[in-house]
C-alpha positions in Angstrom: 24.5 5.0 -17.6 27.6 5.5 -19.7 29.2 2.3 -20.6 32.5 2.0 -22.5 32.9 0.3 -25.5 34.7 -3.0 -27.2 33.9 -5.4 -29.5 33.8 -9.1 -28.9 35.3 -11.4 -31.1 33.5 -14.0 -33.0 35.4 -17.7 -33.9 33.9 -17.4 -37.2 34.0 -13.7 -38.2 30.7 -12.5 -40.6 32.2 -10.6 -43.8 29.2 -8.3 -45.9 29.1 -10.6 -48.9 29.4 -7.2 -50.9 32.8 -6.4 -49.5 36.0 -8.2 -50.4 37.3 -9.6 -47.4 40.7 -7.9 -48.4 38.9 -5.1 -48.2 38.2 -5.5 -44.9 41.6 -7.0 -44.0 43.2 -3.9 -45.2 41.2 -1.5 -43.2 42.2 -3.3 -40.0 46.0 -1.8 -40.5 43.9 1.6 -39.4 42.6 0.2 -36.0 44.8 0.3 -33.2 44.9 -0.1 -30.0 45.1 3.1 -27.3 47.1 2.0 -24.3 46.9 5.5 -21.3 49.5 5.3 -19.0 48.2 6.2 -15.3 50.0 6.6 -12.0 48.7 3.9 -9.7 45.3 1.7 -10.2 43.6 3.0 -13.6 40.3 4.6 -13.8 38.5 1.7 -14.7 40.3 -1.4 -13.8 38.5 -3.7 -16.0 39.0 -1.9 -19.4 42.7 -0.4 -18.9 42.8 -0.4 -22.7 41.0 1.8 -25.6 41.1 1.6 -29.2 41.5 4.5 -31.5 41.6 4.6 -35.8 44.6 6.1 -37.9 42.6 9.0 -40.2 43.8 11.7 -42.0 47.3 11.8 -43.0 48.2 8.4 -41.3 50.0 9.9 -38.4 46.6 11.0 -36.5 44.7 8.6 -34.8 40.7 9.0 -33.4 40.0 8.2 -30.2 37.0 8.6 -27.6 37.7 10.9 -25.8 36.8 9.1 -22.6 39.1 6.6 -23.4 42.2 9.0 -22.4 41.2 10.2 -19.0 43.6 11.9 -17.2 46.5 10.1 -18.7 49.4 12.0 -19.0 51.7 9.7 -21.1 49.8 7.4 -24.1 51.0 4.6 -25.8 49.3 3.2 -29.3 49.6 -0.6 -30.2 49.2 -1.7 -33.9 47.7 -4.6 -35.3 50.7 -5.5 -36.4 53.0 -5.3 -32.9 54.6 -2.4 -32.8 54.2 0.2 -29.8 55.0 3.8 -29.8 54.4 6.6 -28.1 51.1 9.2 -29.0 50.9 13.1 -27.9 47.2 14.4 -27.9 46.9 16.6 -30.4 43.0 18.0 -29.1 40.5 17.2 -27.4 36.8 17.4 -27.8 34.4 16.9 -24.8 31.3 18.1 -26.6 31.2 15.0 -29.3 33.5 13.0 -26.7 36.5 12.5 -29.2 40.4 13.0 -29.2 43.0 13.2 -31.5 46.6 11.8 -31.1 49.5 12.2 -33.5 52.4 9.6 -33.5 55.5 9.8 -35.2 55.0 6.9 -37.5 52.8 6.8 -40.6 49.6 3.8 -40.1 47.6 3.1 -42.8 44.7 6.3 -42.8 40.8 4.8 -42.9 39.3 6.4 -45.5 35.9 8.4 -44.4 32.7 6.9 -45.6 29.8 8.9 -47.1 26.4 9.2 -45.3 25.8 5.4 -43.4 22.7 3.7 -45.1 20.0 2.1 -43.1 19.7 -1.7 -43.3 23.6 -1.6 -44.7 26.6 -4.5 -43.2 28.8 -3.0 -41.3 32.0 -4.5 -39.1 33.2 -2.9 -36.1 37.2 -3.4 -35.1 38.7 -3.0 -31.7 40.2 -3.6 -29.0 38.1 -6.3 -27.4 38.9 -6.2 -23.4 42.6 -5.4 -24.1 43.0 -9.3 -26.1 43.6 -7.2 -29.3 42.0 -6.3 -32.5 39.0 -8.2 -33.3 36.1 -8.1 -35.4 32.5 -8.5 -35.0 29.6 -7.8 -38.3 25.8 -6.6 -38.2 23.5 -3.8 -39.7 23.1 -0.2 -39.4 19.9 -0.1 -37.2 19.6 3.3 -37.0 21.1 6.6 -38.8 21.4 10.4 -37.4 20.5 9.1 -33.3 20.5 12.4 -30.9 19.5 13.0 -28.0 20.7 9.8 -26.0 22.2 11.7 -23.4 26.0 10.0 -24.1 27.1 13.4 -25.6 26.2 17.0 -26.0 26.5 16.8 -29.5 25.6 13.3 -31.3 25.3 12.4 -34.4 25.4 8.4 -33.9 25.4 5.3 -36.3 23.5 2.6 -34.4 24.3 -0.7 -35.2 23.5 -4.5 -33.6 27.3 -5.7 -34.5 28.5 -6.7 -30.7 30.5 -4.4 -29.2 31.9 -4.6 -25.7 34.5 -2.8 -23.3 37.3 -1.8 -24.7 36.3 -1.1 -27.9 35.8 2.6 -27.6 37.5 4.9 -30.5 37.3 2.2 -32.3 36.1 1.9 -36.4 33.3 0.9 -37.6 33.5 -0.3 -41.7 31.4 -0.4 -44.5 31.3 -3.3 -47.5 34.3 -1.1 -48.9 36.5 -1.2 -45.8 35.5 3.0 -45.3 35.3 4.6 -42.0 31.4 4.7 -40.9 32.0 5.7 -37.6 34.0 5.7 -34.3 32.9 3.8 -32.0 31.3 5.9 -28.7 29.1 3.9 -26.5 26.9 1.2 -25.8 22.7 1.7 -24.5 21.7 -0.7 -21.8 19.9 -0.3 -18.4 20.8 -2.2 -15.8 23.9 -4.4 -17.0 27.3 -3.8 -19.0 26.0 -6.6 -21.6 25.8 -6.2 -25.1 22.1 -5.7 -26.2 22.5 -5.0 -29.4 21.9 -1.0 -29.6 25.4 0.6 -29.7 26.4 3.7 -31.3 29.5 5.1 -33.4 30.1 8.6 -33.7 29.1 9.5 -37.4 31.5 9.6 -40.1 30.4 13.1 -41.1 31.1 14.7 -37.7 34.0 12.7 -37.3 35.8 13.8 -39.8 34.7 17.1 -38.9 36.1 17.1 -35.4 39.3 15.5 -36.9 39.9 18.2 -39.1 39.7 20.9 -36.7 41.6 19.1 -34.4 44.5 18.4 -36.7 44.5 22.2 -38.0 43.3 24.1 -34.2 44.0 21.3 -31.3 40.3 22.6 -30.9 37.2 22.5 -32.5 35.3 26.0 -32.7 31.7 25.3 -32.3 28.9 27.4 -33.8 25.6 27.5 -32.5 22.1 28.3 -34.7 20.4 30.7 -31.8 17.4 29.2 -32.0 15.5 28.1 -28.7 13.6 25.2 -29.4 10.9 22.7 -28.0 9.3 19.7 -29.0 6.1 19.6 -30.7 3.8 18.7 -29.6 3.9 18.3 -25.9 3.6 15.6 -24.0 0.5 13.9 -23.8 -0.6 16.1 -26.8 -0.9 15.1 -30.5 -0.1 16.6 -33.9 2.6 16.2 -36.4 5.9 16.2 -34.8 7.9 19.0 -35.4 10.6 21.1 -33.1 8.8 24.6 -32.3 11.0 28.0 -32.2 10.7 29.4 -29.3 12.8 32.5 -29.5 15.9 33.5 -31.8 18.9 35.4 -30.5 19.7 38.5 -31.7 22.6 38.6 -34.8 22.1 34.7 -34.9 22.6 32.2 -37.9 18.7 31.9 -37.1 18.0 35.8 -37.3 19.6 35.5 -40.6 18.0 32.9 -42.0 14.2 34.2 -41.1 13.1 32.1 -38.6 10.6 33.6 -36.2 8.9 32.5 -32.6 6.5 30.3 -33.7 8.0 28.3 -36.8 7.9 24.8 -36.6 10.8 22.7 -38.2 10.0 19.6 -39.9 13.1 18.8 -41.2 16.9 20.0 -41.9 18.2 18.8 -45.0 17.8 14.7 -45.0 16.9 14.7 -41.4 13.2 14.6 -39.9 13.1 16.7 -36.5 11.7 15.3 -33.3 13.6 16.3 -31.2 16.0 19.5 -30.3 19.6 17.9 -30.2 18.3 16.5 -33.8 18.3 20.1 -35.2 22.1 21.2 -32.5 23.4 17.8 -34.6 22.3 18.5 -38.3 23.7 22.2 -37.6 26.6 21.0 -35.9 28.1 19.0 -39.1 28.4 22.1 -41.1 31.6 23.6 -41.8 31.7 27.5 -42.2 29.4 29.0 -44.8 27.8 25.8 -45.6 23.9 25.8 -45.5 21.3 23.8 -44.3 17.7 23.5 -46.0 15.0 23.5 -43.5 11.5 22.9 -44.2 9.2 24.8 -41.8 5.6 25.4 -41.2 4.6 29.5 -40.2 0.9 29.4 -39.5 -0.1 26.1 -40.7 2.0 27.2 -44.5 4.9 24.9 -45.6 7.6 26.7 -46.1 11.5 26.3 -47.4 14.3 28.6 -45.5 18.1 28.1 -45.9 20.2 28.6 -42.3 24.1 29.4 -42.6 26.8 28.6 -40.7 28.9 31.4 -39.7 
C-alpha cells in the first residue's frame, strides 16, 4: 500500500542540538509547498496539496513525482507567502520524482553527503495542506531497496513523523543540508504514522535533478547482470546476491563477472537483496565505478563494474 506523505507538526519543534537552529530556519526558505491544479474533484481529496524543495540553481524545485498527477497547470507556495506559477521541467517514474522550474529564484537546499545511521534529522513540509511544518527524529535506516514504493530506491529511513501531504518534501541534517526528499510512508493496514518512513536519498536525488535540469529525462543505465538471492529461502549460508546470467556487451561482461559469482557487497553497501545491487549501480554517473567484492568458487575476490 502506497501512502503519501506529510509531516505533522509538533507545538514544541525538536532541533538536533548539533545544528544551529538558524541553520535550520534558513533551510526552510527551500521547502515549499506544490499546489496541482485539476479539473473537477482532485485525485485524492484528502491531500490536494504536495510539497516540493528549491535545489540547484534556486529556480528548480523537487517534487514526488506522485504528487503531480495528471495536473496540467501547477502552482508553488513559499514559506514566505508568495504563489507563482511552476512548468515541469521532467519527470521520473522509475525513482518517483519531478522537477519544476519557476521563474523566481528560492533559496537552493544544499545536498548533503552520504546520511549517517543514528544521525538527527528534521523533515519540512506541507503537513495536510496547513503549511510548512517541522517534525525531528533519527536516521533509522540508510541505502533501503526493495520496499516495493519504487523501481529504483535508494531510501533514508527515518522515525521523524511524517504524514500526508508531505511528499517532495526535505528532509535536513544538523547543518540544514538536503538528506533526502521525502517519498513514502510503510504501514499495513492504516494511513498512520508508524514511524518507518522513507526519503529518496540525497545521492540519487541529486542525480535525478541533474539530468532533469540538463535532459527533462533521466537516461538510465542498467549493469546486465541477472541476479537472485542467496541463499534461497528456507536455505542457509552467508547472504549474498548470486549472478545468474550476464548479457552480452554489458557493464557486467566488462567488468568480469560470470554465472555463478556471488556479490557481497558494492562499494559501502552489503547485498541482500537484487534492487540493493539496481540501487548502488543506479547512483553512478557515466564512467564512474563501483567496487564489488565477490566470491567465484568459495575465493574472495575484488572486481570494478563501470557505468557506461
Amino acid at each position: 500500500m502506497r501512502v503519501l506523505l506529510a509531516l505533522a507538526a509538533l507545538s514544541v519543534p525538536f532541533v538536533p542540538v548539533s545544528a544551529a537552529a538558524g541553520d535550520l530556519n534558513a533551510a526552510l526558505s527551500s521547502v515549499v509547498s506544490v499546489l496541482p491544479q485539476w479539473q473537477g474533484r482532485p485525485p485524492n481529496a484528502d491531500e490536494p496539496e504536495g510539497s516540493g524543495v528549491a535545489v540547484l540553481t534556486g529556480r528548480f524545485v523537487l517534487t514526488a513525482n506522485h504528487v503531480l498527477g495528471n495536473a496540467k497547470t501547477i502552482l508553488i507556495r513559499t514559506r514566505d507567502g508568495d504563489i507563482m506559477t511552476a512548468s515541469i521541467k521532467g519527470r521520473d517514474k522509475l525513482t518517483d520524482l519531478a522537477l519544476l522550474e519557476i521563474g523566481k529564484e528560492v533559496p537552493a537546499a544544499a545536498f548533503a553527503g552520504e546520511a549517517q545511521l543514528g544521525s538527527k534529522v528534521c523533515a519540512a513540509g506541507n503537513a495536510f495542506g496547513l503549511g510548512i511544518a517541522v517534525t525531528c527524529g533519527w536516521v533509522s535506516a540508510v541505502n533501503r531497496s526493495g520496499t516495493g514504493f519504487n523501481a529504483i530506491e535508494d531510501f533514508v529511513q527515518t522515525d521523524a513523523a511524517v504524514n500526508p501531504g508531505a511528499s517532495g518534501g526535505a528532509l535536513f541534517d544538523g547543518e540544514g543540508k538536503l538528506v533526502g526528499v521525502l517519498s513514502a510512508i510503510f504501514t499495513k493496514k492504516s494511513d498512520a504514522n508508524i514511524g518507518i518512513n522513507f526519503a529518496v536519498s540525497a545521492q540519487l536525488a541529486r542525480k535525478v535533478a541533474d539530468e532533469l535540469a540538463a535532459n527533462g529525462k533521466v537516461n538510465w543505465a542498467f549493469a546486465g547482470a541477472g541476479l537472485r538471492a542467496y541463499p534461497r529461502r528456507g536455505e542457509t549460508g552467508r547472504q549474498a546476491l548470486e549472478v545468474m546470467h550476464v548479457r552480452p556487451s554489458s557493464a557486467a561482461e566488462a567488468a568480469g563477472l560470470l554465472p555463478g559469482d556471488r556479490i557481497i557487497a558494492a562499494g559501502q553497501w552489503r547485498m541482500r537483496k537484487p534492487p540493493e545491487f539496481r540501487a548502488a549501480f543506479a547512483r553512478l554517473s557515466s564512467g564512474e565505478t563501483l567496487q564489488l567484492t565477490i566470491e567465484r568458487n568459495g575465493r574472495p575476490m575484488a572486481i570494478a563494474i563501470r557505468h557506461p
